[in-house]
C-alpha positions, 0 to 999 in steps of 0.5 A: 500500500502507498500513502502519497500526495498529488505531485503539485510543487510547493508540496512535495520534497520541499527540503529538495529546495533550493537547489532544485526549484520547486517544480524540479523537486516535483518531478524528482518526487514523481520520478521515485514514485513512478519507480516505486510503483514499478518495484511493487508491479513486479511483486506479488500482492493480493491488493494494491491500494493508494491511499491519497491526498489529492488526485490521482495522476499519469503516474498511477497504473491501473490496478489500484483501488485509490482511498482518500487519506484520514487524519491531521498528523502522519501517525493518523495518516498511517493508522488509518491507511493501514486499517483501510487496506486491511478491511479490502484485502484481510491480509496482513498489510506492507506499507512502503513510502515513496522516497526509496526509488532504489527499492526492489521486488527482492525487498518487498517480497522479502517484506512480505514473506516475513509476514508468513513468520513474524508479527511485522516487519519494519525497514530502518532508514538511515535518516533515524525513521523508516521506509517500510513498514509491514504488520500481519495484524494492523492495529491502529494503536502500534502507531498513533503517537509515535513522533512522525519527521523526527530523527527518533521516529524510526526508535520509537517505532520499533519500540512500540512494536516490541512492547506490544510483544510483537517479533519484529523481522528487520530489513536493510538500511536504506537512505530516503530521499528529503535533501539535495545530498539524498538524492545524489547518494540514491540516483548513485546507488540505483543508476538505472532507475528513473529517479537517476535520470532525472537527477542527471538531466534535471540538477544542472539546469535547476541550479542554473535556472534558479542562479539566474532567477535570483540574479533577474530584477523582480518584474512585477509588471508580468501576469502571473503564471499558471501554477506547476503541477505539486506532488505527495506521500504515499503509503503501499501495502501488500500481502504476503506473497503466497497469498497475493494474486495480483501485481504492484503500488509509497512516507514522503513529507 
């Protein structure tokens, strides 16, 4: 299950700016997503849901049945997502962000055969919070409360995992993209995805763009421009894959 924002600018991947500008950032957010969501094509699921704030974009494949997010805070966001994809499909339920382009069906099928043999499953990130998450029975008091874009986000999570008594199967480390540096260490480590192209062909002339921008006296004589287009989170959930049927499906802040 993905948990995602319509891409808009000025609403995703804010921390990518400067230097990209804020509809660069957009599309490098669109860009993991549509790598995510391909990674989530190639693994086995019973049910792929999209639980979004906004509208649904080119992005999205079919396949996914789209659910509007519930809450104010993320840790509400996240409750509800897991507890609407767990009444559609009544398995156990995965839920990935989007800011991990890099991630594999390898991964996400290790993520959920785990969930044949334990009681969650939980994806550390290398920022302190965590890219994935999987509970065989979600319940929406492993979650609200704990602090959301926090560098303890990942610890408190884990521990309110472990004092509920649940064995917690551990995944690998992965870097999520938030900052500038982010994006250059992930777009490096996955060089064949989308998000790498974009990085490559986008970085240069953002920064160049924004330099001139910056050097440019205001002209406040000209009509106003159309709004660019914004992006969001998205949360992923999936099956564990001897149960799962179907094919694919992202926390962003």
């Amino acid at each position: 299950m993905i948990i995602a924002k319509e891409p808009l600018p000025g609403r995703v991947k804010t921390r990518l700016t400067p230097p990209y500008s804020p509809a660069g950032a957009a599309a490098l957010a669109e860009a993991a997503l549509r790598d995510t969501v391909r990674a989530v094509a190639a693994t086995p699921a019973a049910q792929r849901v999209l639980a979004l704030d906004g509208l649904p974009g080119r992005w999205l494949p079919p396949g996914f049945v789209v659910v509007p997010q519930r809450g104010a805070g993320l840790d509400e966001r996240l409750a509800a997502a897991f507890a609407d994809a767990h009444r559609l499909c009544q398995e156990p339920v995965v839920l990935i962000g989007m800011d991990t382009p890099q991630v594999t069906p390898a991964l996400l099928g290790e993520a959920g055969r785990a969930l044949e043999r334990h009681d969650a499953v939980f994806g550390p990130a290398a920022d302190g919070g965590f890219w994935l998450l999987g509970l065989r029975r979600p319940d929406p008091a492993l979650l609200l409360g704990v602090p959301m874009s926090h560098p303890e986000t990942g610890r408190r999570q884990l521990d309110r995992l472990e004092r509920a008594g649940l064995d917690v199967h551990r995944l690998p480390v992965l870097t999520d993209v938030d900052t500038a540096a982010d994006a250059a260490a992930v777009a490096a480590a996955a060089p064949a995805t989308r998000f790498a192209a974009a990085v490559a062909s986008m970085a240069p002339t953002t920064r160049t763009a924004d330099a001139v921008a910056a050097a440019a006296p205001a002209d406040h004589s000209a009509a106003p421009t159309a709004p660019a287009i914004r992006f969001t989170d998205a949360i992923i959930a999936v099956a564990p894959a001897t149960r799962f049927t179907a094919a694919p499906w992202e926390v962003d802040r």
